[in-house]
C-alpha positions, 0 to 999 in steps of 0.5 A: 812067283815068275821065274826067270828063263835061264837065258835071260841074263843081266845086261841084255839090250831091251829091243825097242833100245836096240832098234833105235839105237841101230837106225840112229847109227845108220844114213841112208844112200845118197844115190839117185836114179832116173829110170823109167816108169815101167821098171820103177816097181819095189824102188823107193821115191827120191824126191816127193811127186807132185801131179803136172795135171788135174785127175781127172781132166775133164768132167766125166761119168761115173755110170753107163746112163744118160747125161742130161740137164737136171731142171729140165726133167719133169715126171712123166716128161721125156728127153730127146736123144740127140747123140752118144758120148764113148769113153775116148769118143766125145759127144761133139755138140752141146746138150740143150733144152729138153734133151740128153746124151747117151753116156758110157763109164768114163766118158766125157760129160757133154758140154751143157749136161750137169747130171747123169741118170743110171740106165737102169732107172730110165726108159727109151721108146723111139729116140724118147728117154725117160728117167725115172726118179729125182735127180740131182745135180751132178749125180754120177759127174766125176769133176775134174780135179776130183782124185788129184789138182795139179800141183797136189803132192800126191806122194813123198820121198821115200815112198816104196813103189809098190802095184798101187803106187805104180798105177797113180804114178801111171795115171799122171803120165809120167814116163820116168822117175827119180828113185834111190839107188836100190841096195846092194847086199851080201849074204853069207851063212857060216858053219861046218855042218851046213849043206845046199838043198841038193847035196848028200848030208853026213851024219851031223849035217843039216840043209842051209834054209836061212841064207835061202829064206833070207835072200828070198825075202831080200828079192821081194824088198826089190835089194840086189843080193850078192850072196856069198853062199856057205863058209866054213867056221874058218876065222881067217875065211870069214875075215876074207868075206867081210872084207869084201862085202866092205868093198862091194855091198851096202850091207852084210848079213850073216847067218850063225856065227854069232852065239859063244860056242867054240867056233862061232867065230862071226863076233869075234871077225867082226871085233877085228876088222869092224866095229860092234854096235851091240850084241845079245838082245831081251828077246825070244826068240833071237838072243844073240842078234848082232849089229855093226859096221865094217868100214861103211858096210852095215853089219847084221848077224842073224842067230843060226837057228831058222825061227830067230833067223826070220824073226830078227830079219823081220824085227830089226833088219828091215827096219834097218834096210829102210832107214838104209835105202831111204824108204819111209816106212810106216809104224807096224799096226799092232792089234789086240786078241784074246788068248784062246789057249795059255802061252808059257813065257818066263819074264826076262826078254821080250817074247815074239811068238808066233800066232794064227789069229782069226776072227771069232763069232762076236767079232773080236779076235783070238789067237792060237799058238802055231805050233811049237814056239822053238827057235828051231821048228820053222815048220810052225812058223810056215803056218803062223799069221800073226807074231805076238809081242808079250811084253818083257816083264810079262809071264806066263799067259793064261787063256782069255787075257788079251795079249798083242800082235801084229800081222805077218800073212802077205808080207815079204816072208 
């Protein structure tokens, strides 16, 4: 019989509950912007896009060739060369009987030519060419409108900018665009032993990682971080700067604070001065997430442990962050592998593991623990690819069940 962990006590919001009960209590900003294209990257569209002209414009080749008529080509009959069509150079007449242009990559397509032959599979010999092969028509033409038509919705409101969006919206011409104000957020951790990467550590003390990885993930997903830096497990302290982020920022994140020990004291600020959403969730890691709102100011408090920290982060605050900045964000895919080794897990909470998943030789997946699974070992979590979703009531994994996960490698963490 399945044991059920320690931690797993009556009354813990199941995960899926609690993140769709959070992005219901949250709107996004209504703020817009109009900045230039070439500043545009990691900001979110505020209105859809459509495309002001035909892409391309014009009929071009697909191929460095020769553009020709394809009825004109009979085997072992050659075409007369009369010009060169250069990318940004047209041919300048018209393509007529028995005759072709030589084309480059992108050039336009001659008037009267409807086909082009690769270069390779012709021959020239004194101003002659003779394609080699059937053709037909159309081959290698690029038509107008092909990739978008004028008026087309290319994207919709909402739309992160990311490198592959920049480069479309680039190719319609636009030389500005309409985003959602990017978010303003403050960032704090909270407690006694917590130092910077620099500074002595005393018997006791350990290096603040999480305000760090957090704010860096933050920085990727284009958000203006106001970050508060380390407080003191002083109540009165910590009231201070929840206020502020009330005054300042679009949201707070807090790091620690937020478990039932003696000087945790992050819950109980946030009872006074705010308002608690929920607190203590089915999952593991990441128990004692809390969610909440000071005045307007959206409230996240991460566990203190750094795995927790991260894991939350990725589960339940950046879902929340896009909800916030108005950004639509696609459903995680999630994959099936097979277990290459067991996974302990009691039932209870929903645990998030994490993973190195890769290919194997029939050409299914397996995965592998990372490393330790403690929430405090984020070494291992440095090296994982995958997170694996084993389900509440799921208990211990045995080698070769499918289990499944989703993908984190080249993500914002």
């Amino acid at each position: 019989m399945a044991i059920i962990d320690c931690c797993s006590q009556p009354g813990l919001r199941p995960y899926l509950d609690a993140k769709n009960d959070m992005l219901s209590r949250l709107e996004a900003i209504a703020a817009t912007d109009i900045i230039p294209l070439e500043q545009a990257l990691n900001h979110i569209l505020a209105e859809a896009v459509s495309s002001p002209i035909d892409v391309p414009s014009f009929a071009n080749s697909a191929m460095d060739g020769y553009a020709l008529r394809a009825e004109d080509l009979v085997e072992g009959q050659g075409l007369q060369l009369v010009g060169t069509s250069l990318a940004g150079h047209p041919f300048g007449g018209r393509v007529g009987p028995g005759e072709c242009v030589r084309i480059m990559t992108g050039a336009a397509l001659p008037l009267g030519a409807d086909s082009v032959v690769m270069q390779e599979n012709c021959r020239s010999e004194h101003n002659v060419v003779y394609p080699c092969g059937p053709v037909k028509t159309g081959q290698h033409v690029r038509l107008p409108a092909e990739d978008l038509a004028q008026g087309e919705v290319v994207f919709d409101a909402g739309t992160r900018i990311n490198a592959r969006v920049l480069s479309v919206l680039a190719s319609l011409g636009l030389e500005q665009i309409c985003v959602r104000r990017p978010l303003t957020l403050a960032l704090l951790s909270t407690g006694d032993e917590l130092k910077n990467p620099g500074e002595l550590l005393a018997p006791g003390d350990i290096y603040d990682s999480n305000r760090i990885g957090v704010r860096a993930m933050l920085e990727r997903l284009g958000i203006r971080v106001l970050d508060y830096g380390i407080l003191a497990d002083d109540p009165e302290l910590i009231r201070e700067h929840f206020l502020k982020a009330a005054r300042e920022a679009d949201a707070l994140i807090t790091s620690g604070g937020v478990s039932v020990g003696d000087a945790d004291y992050t819950k109980q600020v946030l009872e006074e001065v705010g308002r608690i959403g929920f607190w203590k969730l089915a999952i593991k890691p990441g128990k004692p997430f809390a969610f909440g709102h000071i005045g307007n100011c959206a409230f996240f408090g991460l566990p203190g442990n750094p795995v927790s920290a991260a894991v939350t982060f990725h589960l339940l605050v950046r879902p929340a962050l896009a909800r916030l900045a108005g950004e639509r964000l696609a459903p995680t895919p999630l994959l099936q592998a097979r277990a290459l080794m067991p996974f302990r897990k009691s039932p209870g909470r929903m645990d998030f593991q994490r993973g190195i998943v890769s290919t194997q030789p029939d050409g299914s997946l397996g995965v592998v623990a990372a490393g330790s699974q403690s929430s405090a070992v984020y070494s291992a979590m440095a090296e994982a690819n995958c997170l694996l979703h084993l389900e509440q009531d799921r208990g211990n994994v045995a080698e070769g069940e499918l289990v499944t996960l989703e993908l984190i490698d080249g993500l914002y963490w």
